[in-house]
N, C-alpha and C positions, 0 to 999 in steps of 0.2 A: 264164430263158428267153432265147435267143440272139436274135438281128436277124431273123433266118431264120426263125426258128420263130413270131415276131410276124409275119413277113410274110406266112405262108403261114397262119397264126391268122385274120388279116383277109380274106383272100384266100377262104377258107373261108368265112367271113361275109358277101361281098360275093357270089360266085358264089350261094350260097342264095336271098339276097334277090332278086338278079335271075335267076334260076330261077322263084323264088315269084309274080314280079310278071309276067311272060312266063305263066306259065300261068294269071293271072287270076285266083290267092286273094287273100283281102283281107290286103293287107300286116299294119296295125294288127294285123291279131287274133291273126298268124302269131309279129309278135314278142312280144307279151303274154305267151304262151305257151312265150319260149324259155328256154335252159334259164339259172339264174342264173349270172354272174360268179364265176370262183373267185377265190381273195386273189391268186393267181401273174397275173393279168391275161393271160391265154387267150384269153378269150372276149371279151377290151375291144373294140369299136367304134371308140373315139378314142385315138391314142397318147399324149396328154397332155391337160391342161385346158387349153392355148394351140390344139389342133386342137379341142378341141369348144365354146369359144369362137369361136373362125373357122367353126365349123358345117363342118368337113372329116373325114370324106368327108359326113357328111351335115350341111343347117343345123340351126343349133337356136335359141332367142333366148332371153334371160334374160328372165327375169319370166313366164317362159310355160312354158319345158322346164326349168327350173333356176334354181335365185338362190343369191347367198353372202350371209351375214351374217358378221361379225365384230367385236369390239371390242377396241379398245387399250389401258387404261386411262395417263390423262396421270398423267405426271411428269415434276419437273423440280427443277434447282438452281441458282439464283442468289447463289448467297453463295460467294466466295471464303474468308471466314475460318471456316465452318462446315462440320463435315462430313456429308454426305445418306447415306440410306442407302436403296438400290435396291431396291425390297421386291418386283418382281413375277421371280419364276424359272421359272415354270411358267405353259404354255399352254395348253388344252385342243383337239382338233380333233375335228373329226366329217368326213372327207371324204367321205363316202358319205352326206349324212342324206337327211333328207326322206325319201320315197318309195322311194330306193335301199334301205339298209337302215334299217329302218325301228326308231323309237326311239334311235339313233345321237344325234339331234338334241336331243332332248329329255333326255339323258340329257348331252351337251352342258353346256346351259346350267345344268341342274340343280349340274353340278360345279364348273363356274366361279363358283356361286353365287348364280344370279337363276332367274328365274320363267320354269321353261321355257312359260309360256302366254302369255305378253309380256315380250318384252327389247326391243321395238324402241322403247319412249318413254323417252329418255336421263335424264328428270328423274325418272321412277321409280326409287328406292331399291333396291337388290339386295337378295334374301330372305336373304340371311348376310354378314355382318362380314369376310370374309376369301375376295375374290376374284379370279379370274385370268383373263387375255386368252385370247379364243378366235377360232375361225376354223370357219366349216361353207359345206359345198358342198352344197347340196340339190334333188334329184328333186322337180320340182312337177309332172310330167304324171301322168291319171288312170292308165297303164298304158305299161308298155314301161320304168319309168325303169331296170332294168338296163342298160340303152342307155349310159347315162347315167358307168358306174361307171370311172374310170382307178385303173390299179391305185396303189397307197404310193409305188412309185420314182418312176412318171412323176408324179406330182402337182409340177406346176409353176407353180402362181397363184402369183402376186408378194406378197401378200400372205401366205397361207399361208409362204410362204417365210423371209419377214420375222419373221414369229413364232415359227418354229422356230430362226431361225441369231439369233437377238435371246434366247434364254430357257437356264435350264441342264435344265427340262424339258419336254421334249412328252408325254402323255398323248391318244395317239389313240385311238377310237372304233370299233367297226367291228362288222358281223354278218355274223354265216354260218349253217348249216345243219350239224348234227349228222353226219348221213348225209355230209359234204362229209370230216372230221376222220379217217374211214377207222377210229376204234375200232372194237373189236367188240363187238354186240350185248350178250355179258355184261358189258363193263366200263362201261354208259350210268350214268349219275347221274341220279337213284339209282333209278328202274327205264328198266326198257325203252321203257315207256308215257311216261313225262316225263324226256325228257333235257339237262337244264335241264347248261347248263357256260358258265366262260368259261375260254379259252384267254389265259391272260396272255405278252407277247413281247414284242420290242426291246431294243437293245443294255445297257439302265442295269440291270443285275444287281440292285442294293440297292432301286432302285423295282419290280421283277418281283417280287420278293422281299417287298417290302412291301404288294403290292398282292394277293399271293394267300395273305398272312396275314391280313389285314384284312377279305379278302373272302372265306373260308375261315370264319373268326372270328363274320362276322355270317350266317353261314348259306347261303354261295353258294359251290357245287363249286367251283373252280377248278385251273388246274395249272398250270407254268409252262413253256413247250415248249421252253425252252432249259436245261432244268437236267439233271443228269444222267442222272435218272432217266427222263426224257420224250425228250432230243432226239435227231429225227431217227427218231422210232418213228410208225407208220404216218403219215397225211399230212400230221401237225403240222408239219411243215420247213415247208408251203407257207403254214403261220399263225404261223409264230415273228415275223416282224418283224427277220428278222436282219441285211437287206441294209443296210450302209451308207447308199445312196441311198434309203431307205425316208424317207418325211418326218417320223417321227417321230425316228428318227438323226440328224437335221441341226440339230441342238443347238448348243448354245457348246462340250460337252464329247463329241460326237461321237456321244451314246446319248444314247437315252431309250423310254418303252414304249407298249404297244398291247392293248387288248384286242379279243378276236374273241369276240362274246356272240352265242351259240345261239340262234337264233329263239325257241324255248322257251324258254329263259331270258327271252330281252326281251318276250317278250309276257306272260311271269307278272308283269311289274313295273306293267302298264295294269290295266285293266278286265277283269270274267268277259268279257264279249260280245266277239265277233268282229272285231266293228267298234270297238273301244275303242282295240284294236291297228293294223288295217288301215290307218284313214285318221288323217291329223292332227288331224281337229276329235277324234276321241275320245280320242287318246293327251294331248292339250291340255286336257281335260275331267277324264282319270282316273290322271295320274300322281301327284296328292297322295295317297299310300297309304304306311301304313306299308314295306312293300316295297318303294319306288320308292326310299322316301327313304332305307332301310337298305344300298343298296347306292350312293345316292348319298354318303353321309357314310364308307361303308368308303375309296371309292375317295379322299374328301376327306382322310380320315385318314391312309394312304397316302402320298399328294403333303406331307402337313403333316411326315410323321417326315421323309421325306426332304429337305424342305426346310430342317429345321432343323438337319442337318449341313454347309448348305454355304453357303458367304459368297463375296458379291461385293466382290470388293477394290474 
């Protein structure tokens, strides 16, 4: 998307609202209602996470419309006559969780290793032996948090930053909508009625690769939009993950991938009820499920093969 075409993207968005607001609808409920964020950032509101941290064009305040979490894990080496070996390559992100896409988060921390129902007490133990630094932007208002969504390139938290240009992978997070992916009806996984997929993408060919064998493997459609067979066939361009400036490309080795998980897909991995999905306390409550954790240990397995081909001098 050109300069132009963001400009007049907002331009769009700005003229509606204050149309909407000039005629006396109730704002809130107009945007509740709009239509979601494509992955191409179209429809974004803010042109980076440094404008919707300055609340530009509109405010917003952490702890109330959004919060990050992230962890680092320490390391370090003090010994000249021994030699350390740098064990973390791989980061996990969720830029869109919380409320934006939903599951994103918890799916998160699940991969990095700990308890997506509490990560925030440092002296709690991680629920697996072997884990990695992550980074999430999260949606906390009850409604409107598409508002909220800056597309992959523009993601510019300093942080986020830092753990992408510091690792050799990033593993980003991300959902969308079936009907968004432009297939056609007959080719839905695996029917029409439940079209459970994840769109695998981003520059690391051998992690794409291994990411929708693994997840293939344990029972979840997957494709990969940049192989030959898929790229550049109906909308998957706009979910490959291709752009250099994507933050998951902003590696030590210049790629790395992304998945785009189908509402259907992410909501099979919670609870039957509606609400299991919808709001955080139920996704918090019901992601210990064989299925949650089936496709958390794929995507685990995944990061593991590829990791163990590549060494930090």
């Amino acid at each position: 998307m050109t300069s132009s075409q963001h400009t007049a993207s907002r331009r769009t968005v700005l003229t509606a609202l204050a149309a909407a607001t000039t005629a006396g609808a109730p704002l809130l409920s107009q945007l509740a209602t709009a239509t979601p964020a494509f992955a191409t950032g179209d429809n974004d509101t803010y042109n980076s996470n440094t404008d919707l941290y300055k609340g530009i064009p509109y405010p917003t305040k952490e702890g109330e419309d959004f919060g990050r979490r992230y962890r680092r894990h320490e390391q370090f080496d003090g010994y000249l006559s021994k030699v350390a070996v740098y064990e973390k390559k791989t980061a996990i992100l969720a830029i869109h969780g919380g409320q934006i896409e939903r599951g994103t988060s918890e799916l998160c921390l699940a991969i990095a290793g700990y308890d997506p129902a509490d990560a925030t007490d440092p002296t709690r133990a991680p629920l697996l032996p072997t884990v990695h630094d992550y980074w999430m932007f999260e949606g906390m208002r009850s409604s409107n948090n598409s508002q909220l969504h800056v597309t992959s390139v523009n993601c510019d938290d300093h942080v986020a930053n830092v753990l992408a240009a510091s690792h050799l992978n990033v593993l980003s997070l991300h959902g969308c909508q079936y009907s968004q992916l432009g297939i056609p009806d007959t080719m839905v996984w695996p029917s029409r009625s439940d079209p459970k997929l994840v769109v695998v993408g981003g520059l690391n060919k051998t992690l794409r690769e291994a990411l929708v064998h693994e997840l293939e493997t344990a029972g979840f459609p997957a494709l990969d939009a940049l192989s030959d067979e898929w790229r550049d066939r109906y909308n998957l361009a706009d979910f490959a993950g291709a752009a250099t400036k994507n933050i998951c490309n902003r590696t030590l080795i210049g790629a790395g991938a992304q998945l785009e998980i189908t509402e259907d897909m992410r909501r099979s991995l919670f609870g039957p009820e509606v609400t299991d999905f919808d709001w955080k306390s139920g996704r918090i409550a019901t992601w210990n499920n064989p299925r949650f954790l089936a496709f958390r240990d794929a995507c685990r397995r995944a990061v593991a093969t590829v990791e163990a081909g590549q060494t930090i001098l």
